[in-house]
C-alpha positions in Angstrom: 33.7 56.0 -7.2 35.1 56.0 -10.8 36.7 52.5 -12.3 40.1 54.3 -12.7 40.5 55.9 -9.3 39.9 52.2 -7.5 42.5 50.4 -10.0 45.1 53.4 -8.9 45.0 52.6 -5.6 45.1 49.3 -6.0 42.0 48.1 -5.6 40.0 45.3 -7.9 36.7 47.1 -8.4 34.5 43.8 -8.4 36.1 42.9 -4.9 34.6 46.0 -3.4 31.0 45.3 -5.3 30.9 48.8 -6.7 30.5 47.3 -10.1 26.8 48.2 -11.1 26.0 45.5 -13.1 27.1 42.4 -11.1 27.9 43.8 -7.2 24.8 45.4 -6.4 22.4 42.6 -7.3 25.2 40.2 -5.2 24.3 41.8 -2.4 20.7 42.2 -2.5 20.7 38.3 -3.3 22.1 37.8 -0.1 19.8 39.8 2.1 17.0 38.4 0.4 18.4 35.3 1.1 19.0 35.1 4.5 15.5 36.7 5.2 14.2 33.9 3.9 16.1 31.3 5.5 15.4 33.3 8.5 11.5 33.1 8.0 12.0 29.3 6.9 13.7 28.1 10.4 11.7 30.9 12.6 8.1 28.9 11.3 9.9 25.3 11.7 10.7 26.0 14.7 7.4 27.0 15.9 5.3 24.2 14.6 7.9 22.2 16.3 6.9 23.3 19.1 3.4 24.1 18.6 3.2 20.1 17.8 5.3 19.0 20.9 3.3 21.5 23.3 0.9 18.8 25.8 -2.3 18.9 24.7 -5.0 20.5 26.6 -7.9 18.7 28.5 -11.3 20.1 29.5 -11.3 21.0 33.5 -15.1 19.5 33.8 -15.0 16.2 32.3 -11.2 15.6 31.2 -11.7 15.8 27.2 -8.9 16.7 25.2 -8.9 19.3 23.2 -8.1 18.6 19.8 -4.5 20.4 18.6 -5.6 22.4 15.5 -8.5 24.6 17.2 -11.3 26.1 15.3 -12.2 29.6 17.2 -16.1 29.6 18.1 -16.1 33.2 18.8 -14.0 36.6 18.4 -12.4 36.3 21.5 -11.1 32.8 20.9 -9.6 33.8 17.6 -8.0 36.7 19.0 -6.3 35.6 22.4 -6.7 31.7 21.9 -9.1 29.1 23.8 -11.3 26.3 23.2 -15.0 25.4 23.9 -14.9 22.0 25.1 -17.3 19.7 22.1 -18.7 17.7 25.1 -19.6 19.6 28.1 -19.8 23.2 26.3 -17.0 24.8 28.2 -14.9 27.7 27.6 -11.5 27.7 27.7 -9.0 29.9 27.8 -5.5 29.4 25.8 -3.8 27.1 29.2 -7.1 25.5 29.4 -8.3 27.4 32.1 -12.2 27.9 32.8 -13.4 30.9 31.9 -16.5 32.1 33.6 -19.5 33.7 32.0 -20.3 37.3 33.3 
């Protein structure tokens, strides 16, 4: 839309952001910034609860597994799970046995 046909009908062109230099950057600010808030309180929120979750123990002698877990093979990194540092047992992410084939 041209400058003049906005101010005939009235209309302030910097309140409809049609203004190249200063409205179209406004709004790109602003979805930039609420995609980052966004991604800011969608990864507090899950360490929140990734930190209040009860930890798991081992179904064969009762160890805990520690919180932060460090994958021993591709399946663990891919779907979650444990091997448990005392007994040697695999886990699976609600600390379930999982038996060997």
């Amino acid at each position: 839309m041209d400058y003049a046909v906005l101010v005939y009908i009235g209309v302030n062109c910097k309140q409809l952001r049609f203004n190249n230099t200063t409205g179209e950057h406004h709004i790109m600010f602003e979805i930039i910034f609420f995609i980052v808030i966004g991604a800011l309180v969608g990864g507090i929120s899950v360490l929140i609860f990734a930190l209040l979750k009860k930890p798991i123990s081992c179904p064969k002698c009762n160890t805990k597994m520690p919180r932060f877990r460090k994958p021993e093979n591709t399946n663990q990194a891919l779907w979650g799970g444990w091997t448990c540092p005392k007994c040697g047992t695999e886990l699976d992410k609600k600390g379930n046995e999982i038996k060997n084939k």
